[in-house]
NUVO-754324 format. One record per residue (C-alpha): residue number from 1; x, y, z. Coordinates in steps of 0.5 Angstrom, whole numbers, plus 500, padded with zeros to 3 digits. Layout:
num, x, y, z
NUM, X, Y, Z
...
This chain:
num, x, y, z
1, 503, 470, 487
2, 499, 475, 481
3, 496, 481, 482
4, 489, 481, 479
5, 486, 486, 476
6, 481, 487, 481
7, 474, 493, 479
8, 476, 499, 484
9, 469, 501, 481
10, 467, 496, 486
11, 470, 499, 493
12, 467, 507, 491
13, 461, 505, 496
14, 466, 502, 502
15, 470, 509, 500
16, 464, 513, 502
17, 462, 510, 507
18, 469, 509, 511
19, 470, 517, 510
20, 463, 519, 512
21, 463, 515, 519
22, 470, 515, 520
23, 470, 523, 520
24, 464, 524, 524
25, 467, 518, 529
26, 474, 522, 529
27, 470, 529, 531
28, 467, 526, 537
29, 473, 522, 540
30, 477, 528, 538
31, 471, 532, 543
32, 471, 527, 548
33, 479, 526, 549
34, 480, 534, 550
35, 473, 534, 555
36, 477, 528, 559
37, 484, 529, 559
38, 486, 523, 555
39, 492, 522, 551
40, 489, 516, 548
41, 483, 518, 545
42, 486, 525, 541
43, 492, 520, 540
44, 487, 515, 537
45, 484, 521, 534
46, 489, 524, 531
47, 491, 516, 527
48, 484, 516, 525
49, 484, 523, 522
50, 489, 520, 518
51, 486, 515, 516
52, 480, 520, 514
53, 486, 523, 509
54, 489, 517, 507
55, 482, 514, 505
56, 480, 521, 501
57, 487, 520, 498
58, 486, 513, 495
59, 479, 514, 493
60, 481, 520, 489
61, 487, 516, 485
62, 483, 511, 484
63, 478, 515, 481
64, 483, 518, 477
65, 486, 512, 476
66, 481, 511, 471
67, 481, 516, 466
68, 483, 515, 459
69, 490, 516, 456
70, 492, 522, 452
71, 497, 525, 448
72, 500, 527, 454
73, 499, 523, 459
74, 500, 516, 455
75, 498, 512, 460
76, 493, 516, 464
77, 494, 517, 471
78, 494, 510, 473
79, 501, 512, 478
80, 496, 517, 482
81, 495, 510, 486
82, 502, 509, 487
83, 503, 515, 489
84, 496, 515, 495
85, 500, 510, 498
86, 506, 514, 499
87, 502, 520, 502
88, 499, 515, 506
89, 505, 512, 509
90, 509, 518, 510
91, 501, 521, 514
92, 502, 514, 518
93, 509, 516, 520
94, 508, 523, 522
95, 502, 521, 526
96, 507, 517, 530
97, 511, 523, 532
98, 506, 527, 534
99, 504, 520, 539
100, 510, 520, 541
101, 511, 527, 543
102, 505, 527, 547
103, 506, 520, 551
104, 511, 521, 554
105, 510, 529, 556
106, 504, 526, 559
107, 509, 519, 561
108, 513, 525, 566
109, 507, 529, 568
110, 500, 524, 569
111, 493, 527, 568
112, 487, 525, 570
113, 482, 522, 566
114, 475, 519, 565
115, 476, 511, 564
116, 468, 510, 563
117, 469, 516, 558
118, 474, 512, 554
119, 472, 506, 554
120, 464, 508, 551
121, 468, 510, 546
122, 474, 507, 544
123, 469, 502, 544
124, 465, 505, 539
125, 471, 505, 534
126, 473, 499, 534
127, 465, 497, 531
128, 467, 503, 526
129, 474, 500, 524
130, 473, 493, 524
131, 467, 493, 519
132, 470, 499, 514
133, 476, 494, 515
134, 472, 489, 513
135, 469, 492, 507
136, 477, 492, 504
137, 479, 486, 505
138, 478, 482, 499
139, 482, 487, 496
140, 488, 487, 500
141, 492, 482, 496
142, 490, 485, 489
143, 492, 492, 491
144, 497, 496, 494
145, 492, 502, 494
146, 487, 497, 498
147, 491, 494, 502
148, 494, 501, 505
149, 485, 503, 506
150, 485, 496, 509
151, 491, 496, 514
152, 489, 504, 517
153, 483, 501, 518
154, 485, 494, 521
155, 490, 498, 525
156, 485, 503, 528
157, 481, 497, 530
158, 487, 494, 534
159, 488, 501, 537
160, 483, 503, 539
161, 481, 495, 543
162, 488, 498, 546
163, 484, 504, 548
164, 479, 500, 551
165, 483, 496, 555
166, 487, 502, 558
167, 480, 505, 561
168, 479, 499, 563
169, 486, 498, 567
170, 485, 505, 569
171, 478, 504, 572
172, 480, 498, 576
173, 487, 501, 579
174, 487, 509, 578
175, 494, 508, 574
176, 494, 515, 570
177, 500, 513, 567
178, 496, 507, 564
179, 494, 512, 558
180, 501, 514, 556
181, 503, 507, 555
182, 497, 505, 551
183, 499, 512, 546
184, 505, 510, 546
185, 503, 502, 544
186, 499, 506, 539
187, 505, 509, 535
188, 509, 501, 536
189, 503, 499, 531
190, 503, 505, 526
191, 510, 504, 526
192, 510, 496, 524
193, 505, 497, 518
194, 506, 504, 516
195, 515, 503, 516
196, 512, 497, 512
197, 507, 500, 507
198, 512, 506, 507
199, 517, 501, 503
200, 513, 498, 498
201, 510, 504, 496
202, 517, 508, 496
203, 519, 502, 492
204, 514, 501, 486
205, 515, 510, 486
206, 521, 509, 484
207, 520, 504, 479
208, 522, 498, 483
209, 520, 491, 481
210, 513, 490, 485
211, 514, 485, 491
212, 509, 479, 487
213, 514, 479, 481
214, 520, 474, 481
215, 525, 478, 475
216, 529, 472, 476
217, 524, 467, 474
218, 522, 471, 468
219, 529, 472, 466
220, 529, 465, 467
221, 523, 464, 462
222, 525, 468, 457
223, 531, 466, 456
224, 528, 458, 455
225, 524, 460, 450
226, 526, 456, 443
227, 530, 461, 439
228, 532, 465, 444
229, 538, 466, 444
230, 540, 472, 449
231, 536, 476, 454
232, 538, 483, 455
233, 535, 491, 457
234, 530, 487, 462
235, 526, 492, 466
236, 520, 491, 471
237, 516, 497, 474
238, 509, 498, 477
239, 505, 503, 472
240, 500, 503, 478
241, 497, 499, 485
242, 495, 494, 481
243, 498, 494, 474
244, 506, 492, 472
245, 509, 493, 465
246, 516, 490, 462
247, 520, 491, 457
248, 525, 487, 454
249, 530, 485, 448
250, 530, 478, 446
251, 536, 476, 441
252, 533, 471, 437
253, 534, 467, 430
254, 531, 470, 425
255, 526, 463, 424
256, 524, 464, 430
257, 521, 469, 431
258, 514, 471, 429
259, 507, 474, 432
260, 504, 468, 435
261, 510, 467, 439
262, 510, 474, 441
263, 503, 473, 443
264, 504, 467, 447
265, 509, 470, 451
266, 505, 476, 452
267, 500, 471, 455
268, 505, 467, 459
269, 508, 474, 463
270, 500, 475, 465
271, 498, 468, 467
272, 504, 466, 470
273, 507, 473, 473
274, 502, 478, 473
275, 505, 483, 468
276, 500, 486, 464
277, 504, 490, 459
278, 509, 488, 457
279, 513, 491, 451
280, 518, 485, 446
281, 523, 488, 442
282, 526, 482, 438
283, 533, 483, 435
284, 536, 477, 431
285, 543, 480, 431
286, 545, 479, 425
287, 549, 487, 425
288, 555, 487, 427
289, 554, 492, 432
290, 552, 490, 439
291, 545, 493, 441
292, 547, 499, 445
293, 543, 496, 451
294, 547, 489, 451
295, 551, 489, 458
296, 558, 490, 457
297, 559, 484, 461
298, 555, 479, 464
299, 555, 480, 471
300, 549, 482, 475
301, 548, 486, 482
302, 543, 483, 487
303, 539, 488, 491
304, 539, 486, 499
């Protein structure tokens, strides 16, 4: 599977519209949970507001993902989208703790509540979550920093249908301790997406190979090139959500080598694995002196 390089220019409005309602809805829920005594409406609350701040963040690094290298930054800023989607997880994971904390202090003493309350309303979040969710789906495959937008929002559409059912539970039997168990639901599932955007994220910031690109397939392909005869110093990362770099030395025979070939190997990487920028330092080895970045010895260590 590629990466696209996909116009984050066209999900400017769902950003708009995502932050604006969610952080009107994040204030009413917030408002109805402390007037009624439910711990899952401030505990969904709490995730939405969360989402409100992770939403700000990935817009924001898109918009600075856009700006113009300079002699400084040769780049530009296209790592600020790696770097939202980091922030995003580690919120997803400290809104865990504070579920957490505060179920299981209501767990040892129940309170009252308002089921028709939270049904209302939780009902309301879950019309909220889906369609902003639906605005990034397109997206979710193409980019990490989309992906986390969608997978907030695609979380919160689930949480608070979980809402919705424990007003309901809570209506037909008066079982406080209904409310708790929901927050707590409510943590297992920020804890299954956000462990897994977490890892992804923590990855591509310490310039792990993106999970879309096969080095041992591009290994492979250079490697088979005609008049190649050695492949070293390869090296894969992420240069943004939706953008991965390579550089790589081939040893070559002197006949081989030209700018055609080098082009059509450029074409190929972006074709076949998504890398956009790759970089080819072709060495012929006719020196005596082995290439400082040669391995010293074949063997290779596989992560797990």
């Amino acid at each position: 599977m590629t990466h696209a390089h996909i116009d984050t220019q066209a999900y400017d409005r769902a950003f708009k519209v995502g932050i604006v309602v969610n952080g009107v809805y994040v204030l009413i829920e917030a408002g109805c949970g402390f007037a009624f005594n439910s711990v899952a409406l401030i505990s969904d609350a709490g995730h939405n507001l969360s989402d409100v701040l992770a939403l700000t963040l990935a817009w924001g690094a898109t918009f600075l993902s856009r700006a113009q290298p300079t002699e400084r930054r040769t780049y530009g800023m296209k790592r600020a989208t790696v770097l939202a989607s980091l922030a995003s997880a580690v919120m997803l994971c400290i809104a865990l703790g504070a579920v957490i904390w505060e179920s299981f202090a209501r767990l040892a003493e129940p309170a009252a509540t308002n089921g028709r309350t939270i049904v209302f309303v939780a009902g309301v979040g879950v019309v909220i979550n889906l369609v902003t969710a639906v605005m990034f789906m397109s997206g979710r495959h193409d980019d990490l920093n989309i992906k986390s937008a969608f997978l907030h929002m695609a979380a919160d559409a689930a949480v608070s249908f979980g809402v919705v059912i424990a007003g309901v539970v809570m209506l037909a039997t008066n079982w406080l301790w209904v409310d708790p168990i929901v927050a707590l639901s409510v943590a297992a599932l920020i804890l299954v997406s956000g462990l897994g955007l977490l890892r992804e994220s923590l990855d591509l910031a310490m310039d792990a190979v993106p999970d879309h690109v096969d080095v041992g397939a591009v290994r492979e392909y250079l490697d088979t090139l005609p008049g190649v005869d050695d492949v070293h110093h390869l090296h894969i990362w992420a240069m943004s959500t939706t953008e991965t770099a390579l550089t790589v030395h081939l040893v070559m025979q002197p006949d081989r080598s030209d700018d055609l070939l080098l082009q059509s190997v450029s074409d190929a990487l972006k074709q076949r694995f998504g890398i956009q920028h790759p970089t080819i330092q072709v060495e012929h080895g006719s020196s005596s002196k082995r290439c400082v970045y040669t391995p010293a010895t074949s063997a290779v260590t596989h992560d797990t």
